[in-house]
N, C-alpha and C positions, 0 to 999 in steps of 0.2 A: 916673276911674271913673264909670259909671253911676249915675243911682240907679234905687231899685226901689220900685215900689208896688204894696201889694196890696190889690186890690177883691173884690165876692162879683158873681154875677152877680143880677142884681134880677128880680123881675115888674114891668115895664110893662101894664099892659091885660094884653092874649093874647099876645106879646113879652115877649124878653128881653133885659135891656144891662146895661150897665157904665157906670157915672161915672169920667168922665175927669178927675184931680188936674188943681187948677187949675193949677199949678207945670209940669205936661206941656203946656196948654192955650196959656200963656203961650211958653211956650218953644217951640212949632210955629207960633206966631200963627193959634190953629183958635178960633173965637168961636159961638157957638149960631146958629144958623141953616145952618153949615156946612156942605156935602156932604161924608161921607167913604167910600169904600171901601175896603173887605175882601178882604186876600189869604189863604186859607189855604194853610199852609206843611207840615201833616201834621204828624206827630208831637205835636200838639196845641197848635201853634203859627201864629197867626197877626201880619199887619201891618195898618196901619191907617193912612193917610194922609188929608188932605182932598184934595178939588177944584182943579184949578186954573181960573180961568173960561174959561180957551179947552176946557178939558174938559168942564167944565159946557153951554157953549152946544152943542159936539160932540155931548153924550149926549140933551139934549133935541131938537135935528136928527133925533138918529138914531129916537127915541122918538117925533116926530110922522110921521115919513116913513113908521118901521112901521104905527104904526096908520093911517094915510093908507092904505097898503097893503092892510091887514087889511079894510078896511071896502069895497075893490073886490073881491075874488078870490069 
């Protein structure tokens, strides 16, 4: 069986998040500095993963290549 935890959503600054049970943290091996993204699922459901670093180098590739882009057209 799963277990279940319930968080409130917070004010950060001008954002909003959720603290992650350390007990979840551990258990994914996700550590602060992390990248993670966001799947929404609808219904008011979403997932939540980290990065993997071939992902990580992928998205910042893709990120300077656009702006690379951005700054000629």
């Amino acid at each position: 069986m799963e277990n279940l935890y319930v968080t409130k959503v917070l004010k950060i600054g001008n954002s909003l998040g959720v603290v992650i049970p350390k007990e979840i943290l551990v258990g994914i091996h996700m550590q602060r500095g992390d990248y993670v993204v966001f799947s929404g699922l609808g219904l008011g459901r979403f997932t939540a993963r980290h990065l993997t670093d071939i992902e990580i180098k992928e998205l910042k590739f893709y990120t300077e290549e656009t702006q690379h882009l951005e700054n000629h057209d």
